[in-house]
Biopython code that builds the backbone (N, CA, C, O; Angstrom):
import numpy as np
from Bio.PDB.StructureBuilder import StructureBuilder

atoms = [
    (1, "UNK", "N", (20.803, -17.423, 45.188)),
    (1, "UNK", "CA", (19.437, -17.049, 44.836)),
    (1, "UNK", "C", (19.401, -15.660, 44.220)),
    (1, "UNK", "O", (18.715, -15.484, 43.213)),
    (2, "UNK", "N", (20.036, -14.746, 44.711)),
    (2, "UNK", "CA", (20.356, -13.655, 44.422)),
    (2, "UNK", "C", (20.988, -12.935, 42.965)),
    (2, "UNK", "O", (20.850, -11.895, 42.321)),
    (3, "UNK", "N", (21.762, -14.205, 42.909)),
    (3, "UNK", "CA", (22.305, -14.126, 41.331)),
    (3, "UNK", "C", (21.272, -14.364, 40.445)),
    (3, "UNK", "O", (21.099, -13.981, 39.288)),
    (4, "UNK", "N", (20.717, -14.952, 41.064)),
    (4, "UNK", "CA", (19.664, -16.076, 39.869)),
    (4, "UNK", "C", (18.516, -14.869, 39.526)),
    (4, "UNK", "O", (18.284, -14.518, 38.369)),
    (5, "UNK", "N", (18.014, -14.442, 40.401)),
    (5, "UNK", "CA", (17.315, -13.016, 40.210)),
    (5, "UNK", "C", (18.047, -11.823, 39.708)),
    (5, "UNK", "O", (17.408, -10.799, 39.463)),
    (6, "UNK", "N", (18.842, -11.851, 39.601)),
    (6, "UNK", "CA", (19.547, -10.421, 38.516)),
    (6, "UNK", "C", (20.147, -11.048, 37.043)),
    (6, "UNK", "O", (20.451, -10.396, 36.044)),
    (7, "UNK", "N", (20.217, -12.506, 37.233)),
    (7, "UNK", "CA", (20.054, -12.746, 35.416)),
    (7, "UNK", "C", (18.809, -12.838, 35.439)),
    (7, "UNK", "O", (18.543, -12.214, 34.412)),
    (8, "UNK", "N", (17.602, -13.238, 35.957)),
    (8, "UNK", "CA", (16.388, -13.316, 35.439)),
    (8, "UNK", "C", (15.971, -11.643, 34.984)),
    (8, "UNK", "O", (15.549, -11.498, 33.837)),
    (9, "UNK", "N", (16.087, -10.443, 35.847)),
    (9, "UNK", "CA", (16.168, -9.206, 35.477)),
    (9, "UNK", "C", (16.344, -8.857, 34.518)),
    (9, "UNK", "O", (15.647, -8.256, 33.700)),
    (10, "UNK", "N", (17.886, -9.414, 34.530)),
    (10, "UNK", "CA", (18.867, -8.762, 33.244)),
    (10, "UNK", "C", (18.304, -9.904, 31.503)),
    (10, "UNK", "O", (18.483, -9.645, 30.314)),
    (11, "UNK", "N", (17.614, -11.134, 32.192)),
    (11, "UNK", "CA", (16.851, -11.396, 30.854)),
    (11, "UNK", "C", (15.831, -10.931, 30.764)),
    (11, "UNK", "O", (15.271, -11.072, 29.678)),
    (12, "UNK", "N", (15.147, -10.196, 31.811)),
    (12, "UNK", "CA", (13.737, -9.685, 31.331)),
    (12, "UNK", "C", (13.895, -8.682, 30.627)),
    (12, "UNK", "O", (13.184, -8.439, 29.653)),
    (13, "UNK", "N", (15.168, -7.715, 31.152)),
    (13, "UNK", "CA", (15.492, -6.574, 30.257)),
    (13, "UNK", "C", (15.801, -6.772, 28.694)),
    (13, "UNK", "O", (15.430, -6.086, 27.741)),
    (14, "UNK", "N", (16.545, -7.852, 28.731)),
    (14, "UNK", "CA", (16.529, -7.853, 27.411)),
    (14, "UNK", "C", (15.442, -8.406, 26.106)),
    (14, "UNK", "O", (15.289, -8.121, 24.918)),
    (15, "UNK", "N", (14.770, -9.416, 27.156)),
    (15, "UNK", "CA", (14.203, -9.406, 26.076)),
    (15, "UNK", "C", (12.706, -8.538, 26.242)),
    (15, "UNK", "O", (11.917, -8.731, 25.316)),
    (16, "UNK", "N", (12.309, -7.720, 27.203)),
    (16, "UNK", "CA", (11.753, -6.474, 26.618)),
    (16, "UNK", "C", (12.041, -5.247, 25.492)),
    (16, "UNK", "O", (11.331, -4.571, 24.748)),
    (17, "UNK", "N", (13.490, -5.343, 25.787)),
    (17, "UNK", "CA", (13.771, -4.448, 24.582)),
    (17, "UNK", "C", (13.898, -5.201, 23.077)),
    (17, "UNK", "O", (13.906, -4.519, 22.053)),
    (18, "UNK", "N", (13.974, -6.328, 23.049)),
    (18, "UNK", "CA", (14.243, -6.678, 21.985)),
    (18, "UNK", "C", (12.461, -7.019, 21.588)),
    (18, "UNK", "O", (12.142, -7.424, 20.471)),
    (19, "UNK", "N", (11.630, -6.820, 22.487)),
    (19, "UNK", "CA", (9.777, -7.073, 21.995)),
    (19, "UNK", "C", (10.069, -5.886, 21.428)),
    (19, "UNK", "O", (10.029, -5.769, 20.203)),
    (20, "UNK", "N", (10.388, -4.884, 22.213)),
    (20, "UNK", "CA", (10.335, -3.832, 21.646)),
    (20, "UNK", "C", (10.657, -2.942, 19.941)),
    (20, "UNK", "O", (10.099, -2.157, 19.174)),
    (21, "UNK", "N", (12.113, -3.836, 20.099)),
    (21, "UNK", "CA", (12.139, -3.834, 18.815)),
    (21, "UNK", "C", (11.521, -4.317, 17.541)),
    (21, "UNK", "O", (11.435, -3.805, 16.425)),
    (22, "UNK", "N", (11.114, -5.463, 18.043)),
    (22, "UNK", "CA", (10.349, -5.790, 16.962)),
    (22, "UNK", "C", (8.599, -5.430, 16.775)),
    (22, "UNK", "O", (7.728, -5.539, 15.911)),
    (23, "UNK", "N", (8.690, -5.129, 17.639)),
    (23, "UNK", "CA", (7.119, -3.446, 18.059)),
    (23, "UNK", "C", (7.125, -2.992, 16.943)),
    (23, "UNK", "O", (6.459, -3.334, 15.966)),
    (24, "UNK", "N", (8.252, -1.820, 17.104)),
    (24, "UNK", "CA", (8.974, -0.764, 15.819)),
    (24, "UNK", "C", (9.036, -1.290, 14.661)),
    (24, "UNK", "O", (9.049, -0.593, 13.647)),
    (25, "UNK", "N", (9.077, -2.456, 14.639)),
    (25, "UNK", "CA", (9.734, -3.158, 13.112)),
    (25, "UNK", "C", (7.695, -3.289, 12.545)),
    (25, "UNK", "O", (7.180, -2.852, 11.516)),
    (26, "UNK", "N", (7.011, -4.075, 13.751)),
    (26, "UNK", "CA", (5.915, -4.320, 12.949)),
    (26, "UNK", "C", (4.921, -2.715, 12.866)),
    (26, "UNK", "O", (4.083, -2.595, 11.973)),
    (27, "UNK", "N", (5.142, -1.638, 13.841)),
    (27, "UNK", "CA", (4.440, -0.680, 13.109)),
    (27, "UNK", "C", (4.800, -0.032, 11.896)),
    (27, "UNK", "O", (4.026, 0.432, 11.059)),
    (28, "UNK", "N", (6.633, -0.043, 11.863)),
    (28, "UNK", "CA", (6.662, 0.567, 10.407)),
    (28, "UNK", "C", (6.038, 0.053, 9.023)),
    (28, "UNK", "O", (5.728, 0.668, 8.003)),
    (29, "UNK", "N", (5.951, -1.633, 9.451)),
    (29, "UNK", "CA", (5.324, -2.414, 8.289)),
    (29, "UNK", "C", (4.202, -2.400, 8.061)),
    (29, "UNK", "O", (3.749, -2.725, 6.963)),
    (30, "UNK", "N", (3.387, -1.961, 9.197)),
    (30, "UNK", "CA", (1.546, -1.706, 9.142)),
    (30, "UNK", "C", (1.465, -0.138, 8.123)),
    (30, "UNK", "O", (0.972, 0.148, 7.031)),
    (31, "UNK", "N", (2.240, 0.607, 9.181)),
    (31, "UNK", "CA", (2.075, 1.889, 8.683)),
    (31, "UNK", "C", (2.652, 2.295, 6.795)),
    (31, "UNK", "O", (2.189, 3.095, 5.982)),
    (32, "UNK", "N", (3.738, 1.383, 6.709)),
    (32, "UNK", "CA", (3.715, 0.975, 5.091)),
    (32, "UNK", "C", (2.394, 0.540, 4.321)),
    (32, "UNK", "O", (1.668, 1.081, 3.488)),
    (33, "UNK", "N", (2.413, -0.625, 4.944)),
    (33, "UNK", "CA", (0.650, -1.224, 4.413)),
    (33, "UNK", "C", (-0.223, -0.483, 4.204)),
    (33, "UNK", "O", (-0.625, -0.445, 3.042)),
    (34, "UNK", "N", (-0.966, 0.527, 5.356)),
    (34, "UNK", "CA", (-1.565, 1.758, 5.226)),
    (34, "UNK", "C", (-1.538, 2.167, 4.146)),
    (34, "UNK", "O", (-2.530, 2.015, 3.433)),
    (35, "UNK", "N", (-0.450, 2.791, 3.690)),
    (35, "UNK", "CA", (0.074, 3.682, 2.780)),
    (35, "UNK", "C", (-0.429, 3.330, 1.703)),
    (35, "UNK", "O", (-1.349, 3.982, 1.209)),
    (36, "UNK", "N", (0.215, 1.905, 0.949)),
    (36, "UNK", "CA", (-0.504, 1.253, -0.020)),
    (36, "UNK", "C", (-1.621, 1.069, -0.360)),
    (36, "UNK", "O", (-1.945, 1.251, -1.534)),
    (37, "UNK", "N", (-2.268, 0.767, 0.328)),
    (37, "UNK", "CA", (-3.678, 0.535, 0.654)),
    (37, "UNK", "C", (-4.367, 1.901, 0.460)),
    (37, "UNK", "O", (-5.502, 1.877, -0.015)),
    (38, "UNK", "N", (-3.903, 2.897, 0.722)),
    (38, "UNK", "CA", (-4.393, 4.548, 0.661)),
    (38, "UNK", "C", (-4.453, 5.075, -1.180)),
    (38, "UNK", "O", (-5.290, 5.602, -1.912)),
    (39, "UNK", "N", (-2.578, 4.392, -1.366)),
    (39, "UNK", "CA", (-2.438, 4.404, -2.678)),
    (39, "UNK", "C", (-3.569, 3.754, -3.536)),
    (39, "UNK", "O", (-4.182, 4.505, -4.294)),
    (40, "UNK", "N", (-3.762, 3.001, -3.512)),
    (40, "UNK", "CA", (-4.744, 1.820, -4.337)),
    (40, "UNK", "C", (-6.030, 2.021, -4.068)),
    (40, "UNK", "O", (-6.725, 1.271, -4.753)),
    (41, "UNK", "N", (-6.982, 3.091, -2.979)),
    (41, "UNK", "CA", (-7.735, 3.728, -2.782)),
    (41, "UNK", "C", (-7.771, 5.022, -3.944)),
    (41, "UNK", "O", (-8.742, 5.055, -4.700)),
    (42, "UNK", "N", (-7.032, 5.752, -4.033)),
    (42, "UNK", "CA", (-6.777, 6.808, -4.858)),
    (42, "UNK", "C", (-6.680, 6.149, -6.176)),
    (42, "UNK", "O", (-7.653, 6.397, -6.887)),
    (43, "UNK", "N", (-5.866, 5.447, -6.664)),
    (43, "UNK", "CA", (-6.394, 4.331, -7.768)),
    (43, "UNK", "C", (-7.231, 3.924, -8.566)),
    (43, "UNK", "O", (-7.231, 3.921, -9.797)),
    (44, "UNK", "N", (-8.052, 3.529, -7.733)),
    (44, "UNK", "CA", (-9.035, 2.683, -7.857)),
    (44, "UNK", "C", (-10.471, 4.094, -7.718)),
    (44, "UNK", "O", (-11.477, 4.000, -8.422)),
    (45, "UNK", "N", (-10.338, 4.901, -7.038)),
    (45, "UNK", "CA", (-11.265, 6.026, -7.620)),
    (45, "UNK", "C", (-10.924, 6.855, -8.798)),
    (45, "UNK", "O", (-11.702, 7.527, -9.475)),
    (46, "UNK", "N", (-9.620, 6.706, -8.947)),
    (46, "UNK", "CA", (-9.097, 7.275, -10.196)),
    (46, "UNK", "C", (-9.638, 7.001, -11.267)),
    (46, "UNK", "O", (-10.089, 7.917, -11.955)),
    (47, "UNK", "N", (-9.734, 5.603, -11.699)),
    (47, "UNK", "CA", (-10.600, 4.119, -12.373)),
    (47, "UNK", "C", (-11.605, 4.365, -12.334)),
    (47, "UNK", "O", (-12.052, 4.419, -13.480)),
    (48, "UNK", "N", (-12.538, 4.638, -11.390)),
    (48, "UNK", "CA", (-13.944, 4.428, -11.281)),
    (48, "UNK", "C", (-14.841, 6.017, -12.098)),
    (48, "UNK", "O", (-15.923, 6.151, -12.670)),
    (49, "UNK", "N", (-13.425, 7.214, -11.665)),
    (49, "UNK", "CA", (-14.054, 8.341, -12.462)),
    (49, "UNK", "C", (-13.728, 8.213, -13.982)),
    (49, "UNK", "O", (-14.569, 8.408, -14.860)),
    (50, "UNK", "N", (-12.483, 7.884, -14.203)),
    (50, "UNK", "CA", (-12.258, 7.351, -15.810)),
    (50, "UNK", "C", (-12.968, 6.352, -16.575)),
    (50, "UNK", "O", (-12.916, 6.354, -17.805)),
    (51, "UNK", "N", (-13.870, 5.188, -15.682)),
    (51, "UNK", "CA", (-14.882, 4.911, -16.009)),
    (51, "UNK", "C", (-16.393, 5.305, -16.540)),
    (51, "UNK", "O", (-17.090, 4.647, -17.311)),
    (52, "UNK", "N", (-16.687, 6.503, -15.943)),
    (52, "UNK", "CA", (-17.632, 7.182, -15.603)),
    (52, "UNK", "C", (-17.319, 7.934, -16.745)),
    (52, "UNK", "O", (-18.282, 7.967, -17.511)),
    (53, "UNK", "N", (-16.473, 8.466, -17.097)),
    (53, "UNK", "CA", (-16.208, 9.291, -18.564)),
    (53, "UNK", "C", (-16.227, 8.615, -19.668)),
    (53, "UNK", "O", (-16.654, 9.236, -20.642)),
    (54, "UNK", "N", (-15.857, 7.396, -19.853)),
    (54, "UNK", "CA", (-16.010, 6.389, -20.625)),
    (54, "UNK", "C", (-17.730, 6.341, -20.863)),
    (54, "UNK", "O", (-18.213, 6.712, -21.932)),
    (55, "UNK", "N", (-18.264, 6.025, -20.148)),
    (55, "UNK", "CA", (-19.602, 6.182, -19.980)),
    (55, "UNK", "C", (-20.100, 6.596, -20.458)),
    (55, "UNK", "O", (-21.080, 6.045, -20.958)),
    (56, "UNK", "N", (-19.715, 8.308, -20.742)),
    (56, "UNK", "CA", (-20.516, 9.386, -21.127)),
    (56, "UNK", "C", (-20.084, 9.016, -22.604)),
    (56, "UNK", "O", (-21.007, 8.974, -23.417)),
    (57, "UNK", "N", (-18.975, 8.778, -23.003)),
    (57, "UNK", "CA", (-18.867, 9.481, -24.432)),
    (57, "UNK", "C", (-20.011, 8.994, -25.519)),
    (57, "UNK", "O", (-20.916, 8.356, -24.981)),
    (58, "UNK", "N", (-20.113, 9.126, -26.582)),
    (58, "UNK", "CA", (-20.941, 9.167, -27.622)),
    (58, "UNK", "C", (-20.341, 7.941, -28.534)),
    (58, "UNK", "O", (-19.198, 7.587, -28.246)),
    (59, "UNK", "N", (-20.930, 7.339, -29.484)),
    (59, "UNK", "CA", (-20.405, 6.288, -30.331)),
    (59, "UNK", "C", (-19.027, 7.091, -31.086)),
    (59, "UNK", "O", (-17.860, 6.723, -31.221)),
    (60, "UNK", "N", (-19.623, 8.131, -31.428)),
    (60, "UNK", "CA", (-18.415, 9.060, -32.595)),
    (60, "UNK", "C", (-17.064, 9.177, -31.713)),
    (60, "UNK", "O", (-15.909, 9.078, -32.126)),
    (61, "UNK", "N", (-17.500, 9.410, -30.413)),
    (61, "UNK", "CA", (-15.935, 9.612, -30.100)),
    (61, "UNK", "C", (-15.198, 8.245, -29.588)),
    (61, "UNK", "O", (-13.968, 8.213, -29.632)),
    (62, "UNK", "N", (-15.816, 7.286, -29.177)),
    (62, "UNK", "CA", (-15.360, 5.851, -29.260)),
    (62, "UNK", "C", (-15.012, 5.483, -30.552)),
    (62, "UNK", "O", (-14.292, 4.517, -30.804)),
    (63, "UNK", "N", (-15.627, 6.413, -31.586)),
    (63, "UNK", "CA", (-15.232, 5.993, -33.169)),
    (63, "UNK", "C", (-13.826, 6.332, -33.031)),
    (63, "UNK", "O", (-12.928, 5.490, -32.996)),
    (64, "UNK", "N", (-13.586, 8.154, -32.919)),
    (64, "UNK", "CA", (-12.143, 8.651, -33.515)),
    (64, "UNK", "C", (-11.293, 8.240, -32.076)),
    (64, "UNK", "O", (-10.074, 8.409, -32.085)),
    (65, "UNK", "N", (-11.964, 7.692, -30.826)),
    (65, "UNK", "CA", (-10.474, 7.088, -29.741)),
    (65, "UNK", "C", (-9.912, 5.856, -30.592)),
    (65, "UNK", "O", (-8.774, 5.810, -31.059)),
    (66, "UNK", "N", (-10.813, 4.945, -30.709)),
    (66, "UNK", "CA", (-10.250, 3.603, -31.451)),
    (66, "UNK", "C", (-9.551, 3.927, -32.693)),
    (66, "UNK", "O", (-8.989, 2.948, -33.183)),
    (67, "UNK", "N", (-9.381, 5.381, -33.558)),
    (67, "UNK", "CA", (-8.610, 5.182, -34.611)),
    (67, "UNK", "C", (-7.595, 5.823, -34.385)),
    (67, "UNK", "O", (-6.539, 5.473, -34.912)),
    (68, "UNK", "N", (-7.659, 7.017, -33.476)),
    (68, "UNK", "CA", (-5.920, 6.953, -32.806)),
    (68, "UNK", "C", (-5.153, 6.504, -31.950)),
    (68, "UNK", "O", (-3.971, 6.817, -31.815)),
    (69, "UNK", "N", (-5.868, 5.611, -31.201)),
    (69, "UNK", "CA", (-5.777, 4.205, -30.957)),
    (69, "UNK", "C", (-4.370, 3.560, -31.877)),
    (69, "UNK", "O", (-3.164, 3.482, -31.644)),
    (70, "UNK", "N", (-5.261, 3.169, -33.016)),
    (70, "UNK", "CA", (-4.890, 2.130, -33.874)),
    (70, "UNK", "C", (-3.695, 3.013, -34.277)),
    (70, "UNK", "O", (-2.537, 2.605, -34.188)),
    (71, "UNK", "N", (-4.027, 4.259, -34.732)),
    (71, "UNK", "CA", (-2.899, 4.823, -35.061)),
    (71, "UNK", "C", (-1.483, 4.780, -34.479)),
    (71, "UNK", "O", (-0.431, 4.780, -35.119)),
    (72, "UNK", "N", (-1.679, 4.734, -32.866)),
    (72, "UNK", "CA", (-1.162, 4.751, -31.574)),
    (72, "UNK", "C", (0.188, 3.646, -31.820)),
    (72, "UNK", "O", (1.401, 3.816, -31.690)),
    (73, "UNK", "N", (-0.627, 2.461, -32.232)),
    (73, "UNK", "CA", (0.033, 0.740, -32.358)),
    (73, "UNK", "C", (0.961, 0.795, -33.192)),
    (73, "UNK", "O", (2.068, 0.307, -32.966)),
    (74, "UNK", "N", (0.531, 1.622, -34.688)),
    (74, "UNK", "CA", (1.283, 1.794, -35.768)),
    (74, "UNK", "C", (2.368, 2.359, -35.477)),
    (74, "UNK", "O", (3.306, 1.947, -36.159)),
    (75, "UNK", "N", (2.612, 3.106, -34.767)),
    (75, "UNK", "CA", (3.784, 3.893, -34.513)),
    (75, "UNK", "C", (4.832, 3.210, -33.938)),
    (75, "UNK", "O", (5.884, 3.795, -33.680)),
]
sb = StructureBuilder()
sb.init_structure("model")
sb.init_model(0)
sb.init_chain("A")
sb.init_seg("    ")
for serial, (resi, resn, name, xyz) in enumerate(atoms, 1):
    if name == "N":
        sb.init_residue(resn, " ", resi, " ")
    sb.init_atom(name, np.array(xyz, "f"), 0.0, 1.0, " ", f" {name:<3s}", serial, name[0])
structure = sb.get_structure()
């Protein structure tokens, strides 16, 4: 009986550490995710102010962007 309770131990130990490990494995992958997600936040306001300038400009300067633009292609 005795035996039987120190492999059950010695499997609880292990496979606590091995939850464990894979603990570690899934916060580094959240905390990656985060990251991205932070990235693509910064992004995406990046976009939304370069939008906003777009916005403002005047026909004339949508005139001379689109011809160095075009110029742009030629090259």
């Amino acid at each position: 009986m005795e035996d039987n309770t120190n492999e059950t131990i010695e499997d609880l130990a292990y496979l606590s550490e091995q939850l464990l490990k894979i603990n570690e494995k899934m916060m580094t992958r959240i905390a990656n995710i985060e990251r991205k997600y932070l990235k693509m936040e910064v992004y995406l306001i990046t976009l939304q102010q370069k939008l906003q300038e777009v916005k403002k400009r005047t026909p004339e300067q949508e005139k001379h962007l689109l011809e160095i633009t075009n110029i742009m292609k030629g090259l």
